[in-house]
N, C-alpha and C positions, 0 to 999 in steps of 0.2 A: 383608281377605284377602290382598291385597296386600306389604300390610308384613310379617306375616306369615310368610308365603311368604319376606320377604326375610331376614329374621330367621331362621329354618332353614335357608336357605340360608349364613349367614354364620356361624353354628354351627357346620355339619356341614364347612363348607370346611375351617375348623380344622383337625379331626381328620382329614382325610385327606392333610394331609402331616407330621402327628404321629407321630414314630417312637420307639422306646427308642435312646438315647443309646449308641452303643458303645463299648466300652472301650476306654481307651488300651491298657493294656497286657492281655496274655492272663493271664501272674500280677499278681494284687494282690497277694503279698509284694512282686513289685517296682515296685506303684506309691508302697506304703506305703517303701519306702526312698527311691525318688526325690523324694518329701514331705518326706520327712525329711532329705533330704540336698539339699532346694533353698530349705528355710527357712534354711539355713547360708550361702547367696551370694545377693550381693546383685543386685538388679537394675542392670543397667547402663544402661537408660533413665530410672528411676526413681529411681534412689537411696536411697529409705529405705523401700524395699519389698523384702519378700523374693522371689528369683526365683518362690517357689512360689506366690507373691500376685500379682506381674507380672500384668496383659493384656496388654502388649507385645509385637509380632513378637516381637523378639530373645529375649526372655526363653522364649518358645514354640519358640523355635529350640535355644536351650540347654539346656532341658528335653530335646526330642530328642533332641538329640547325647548327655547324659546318661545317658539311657533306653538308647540305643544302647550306648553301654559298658558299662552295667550288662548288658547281656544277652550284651556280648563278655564277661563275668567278670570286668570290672573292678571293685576294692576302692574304698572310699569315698576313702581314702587318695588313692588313685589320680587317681582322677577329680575331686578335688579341685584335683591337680595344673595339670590341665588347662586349667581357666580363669582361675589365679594365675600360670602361666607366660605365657597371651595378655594377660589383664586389669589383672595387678600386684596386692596383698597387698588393693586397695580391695575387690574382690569378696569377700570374705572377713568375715564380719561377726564374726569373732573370729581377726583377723590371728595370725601366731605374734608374740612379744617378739622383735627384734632391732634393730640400730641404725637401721634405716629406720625402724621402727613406735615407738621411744621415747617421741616427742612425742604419738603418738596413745594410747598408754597410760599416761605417767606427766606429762602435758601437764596434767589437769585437777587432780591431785592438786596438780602445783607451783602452778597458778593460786589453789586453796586455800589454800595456804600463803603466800602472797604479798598476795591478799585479808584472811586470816585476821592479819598481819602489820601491813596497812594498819590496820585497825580497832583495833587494840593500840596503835598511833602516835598514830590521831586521840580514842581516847578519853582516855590520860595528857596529851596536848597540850588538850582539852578538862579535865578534871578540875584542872590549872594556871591555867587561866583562870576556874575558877571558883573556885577558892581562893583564887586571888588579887584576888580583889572582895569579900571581906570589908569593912562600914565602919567607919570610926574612930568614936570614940565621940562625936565632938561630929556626924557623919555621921549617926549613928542617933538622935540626937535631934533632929536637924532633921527627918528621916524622922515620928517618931513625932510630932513638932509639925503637919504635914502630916496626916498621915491623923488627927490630932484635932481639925485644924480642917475636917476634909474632913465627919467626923461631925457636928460640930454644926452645916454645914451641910444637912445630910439631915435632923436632927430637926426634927418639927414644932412 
């Protein structure tokens, strides 16, 4: 009876400080834009999360601040602004092109091509070496003397 008893008791605790979750914001168009416009900057704790993925203070803190300009009428433009002029182009998980950001944009294509380059080096430098091991002809008959005598040591 006992246990019981303690088992509804540890049930019913639950639910009395169970509440519906409130909303962050009063419109949902503008939680659905600040979603959408925080999958775009990146976490500055995290790094390869997007702020809208973040648990992080900070990242809960920028969300805020976010939130807060969207409702002073700020454009996404805008407010974009905002965290590339404190943070620099890295918050930005699709920097603009310009001579800062080159190596982060055209960085992996040249690694390809440099790779793609090597491999063209080492297969003609290989393909040389193997051509040039062809045997002489008194070579290939010592060869084929060998694996004849190799045979009729395996036969029974």
């Amino acid at each position: 009876m006992r246990t019981l008893a303690c088992l509804l008791l540890i049930l019913f605790a639950g639910s009395a400080f169970a509440g519906d979750a409130a909303p962050l914001a009063d419109d949902p168009a503008l939680e659905q834009r600040l979603m959408r416009l925080s999958t775009e900057l990146r976490c500055l704790v995290c790094q390869n999360e997007t702020l809208a993925d973040s648990r992080a203070d900070l990242a809960i803190d920028l969300r805020n601040q976010i939130r807060e300009q969207m409702h002073a009428g700020k454009s996404d433009a805008e407010i974009k602004v905002w965290p590339t002029q404190r943070y620099g182009d890295f918050v930005l998980y699709r920097p603009p092109v310009k001579s800062s950001t080159w190596l982060l944009w055209f960085g992996p294509f040249a690694l390809l091509v440099v790779a793609a380059t090597a491999l063209l080096i080492y297969l003609k430098r290989r393909r040389k070496h193997t051509e040039a091991a062809h045997l002489t002809e008194a070579q290939h008959r010592r060869a084929q003397a060998l694996l004849d005598e190799d045979l009729r040591d395996e036969a029974p």
